[in-house]
C-alpha positions as CSV (number, residue, x, y, z in Angstrom):
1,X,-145.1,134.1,41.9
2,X,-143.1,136.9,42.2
3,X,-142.1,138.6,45.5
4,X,-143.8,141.8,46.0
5,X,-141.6,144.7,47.0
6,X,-142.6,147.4,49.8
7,X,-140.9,148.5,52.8
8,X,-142.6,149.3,56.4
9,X,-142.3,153.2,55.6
10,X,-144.6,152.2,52.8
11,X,-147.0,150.2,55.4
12,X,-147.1,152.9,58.0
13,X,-148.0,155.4,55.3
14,X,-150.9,153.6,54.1
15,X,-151.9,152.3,57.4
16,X,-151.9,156.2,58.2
17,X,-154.4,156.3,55.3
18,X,-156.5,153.6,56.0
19,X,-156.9,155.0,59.6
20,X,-157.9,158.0,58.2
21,X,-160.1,156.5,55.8
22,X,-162.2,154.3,58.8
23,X,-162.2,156.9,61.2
24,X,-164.5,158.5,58.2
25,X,-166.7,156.0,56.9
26,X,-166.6,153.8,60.1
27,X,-167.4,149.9,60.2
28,X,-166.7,148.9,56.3
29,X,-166.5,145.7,54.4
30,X,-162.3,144.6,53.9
31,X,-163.4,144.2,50.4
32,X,-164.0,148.1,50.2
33,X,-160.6,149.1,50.6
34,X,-159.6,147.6,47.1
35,X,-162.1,149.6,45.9
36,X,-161.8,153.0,47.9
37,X,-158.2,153.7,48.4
38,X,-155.0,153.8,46.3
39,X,-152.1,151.2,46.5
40,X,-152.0,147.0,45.6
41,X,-153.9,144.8,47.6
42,X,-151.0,143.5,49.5
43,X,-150.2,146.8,50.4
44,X,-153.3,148.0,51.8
45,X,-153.6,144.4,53.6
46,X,-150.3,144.6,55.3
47,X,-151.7,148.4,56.4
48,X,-154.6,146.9,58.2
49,X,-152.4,144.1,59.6
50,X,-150.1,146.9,61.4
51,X,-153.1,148.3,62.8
52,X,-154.4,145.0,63.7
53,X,-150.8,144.5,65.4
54,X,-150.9,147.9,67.2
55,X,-154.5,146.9,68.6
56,X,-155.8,149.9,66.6
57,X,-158.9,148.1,64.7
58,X,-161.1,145.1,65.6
59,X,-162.7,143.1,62.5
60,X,-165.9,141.1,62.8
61,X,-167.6,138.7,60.3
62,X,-171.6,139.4,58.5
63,X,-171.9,136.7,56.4
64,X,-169.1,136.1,53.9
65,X,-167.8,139.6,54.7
66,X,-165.8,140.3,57.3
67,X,-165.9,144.2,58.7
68,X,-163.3,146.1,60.3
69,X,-163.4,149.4,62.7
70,X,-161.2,151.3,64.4
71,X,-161.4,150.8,67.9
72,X,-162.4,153.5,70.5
73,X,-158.9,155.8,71.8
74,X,-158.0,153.6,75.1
């Protein structure tokens, strides 16, 4: 396996995007952001974990899918 190469200016930009993206379509399956946005999968996965780390989205499961939101401004 070969390491993947990204650095967190690369993250922050695409959790940017993938902010964006949720604040549009709201409550979506993780599955759908392979599908919807630009970028590997790792890259758009580490993008949700930063805004998982800054409390910025909460993820629930429905089935074998589990969903993620952004959460309400505190």
């Amino acid at each position: 396996m070969r390491p993947i190469a990204m650095s967190t200016e690369q993250i922050g930009e695409k959790a940017v995007e993938v902010a964006a993206f949720l604040a549009e379509q709201g409550e979506v399956p993780l599955s759908t952001f392979e599908r919807s946005m630009q970028g590997s999968r790792a890259l758009i996965q580490a993008a949700v974990g930063w805004l998982a780390r800054e409390d910025r989205v909460s993820f629930r499961r429905d089935g074998r899918s589990t969903l993620v939101k952004l959460r309400e401004p505190r």
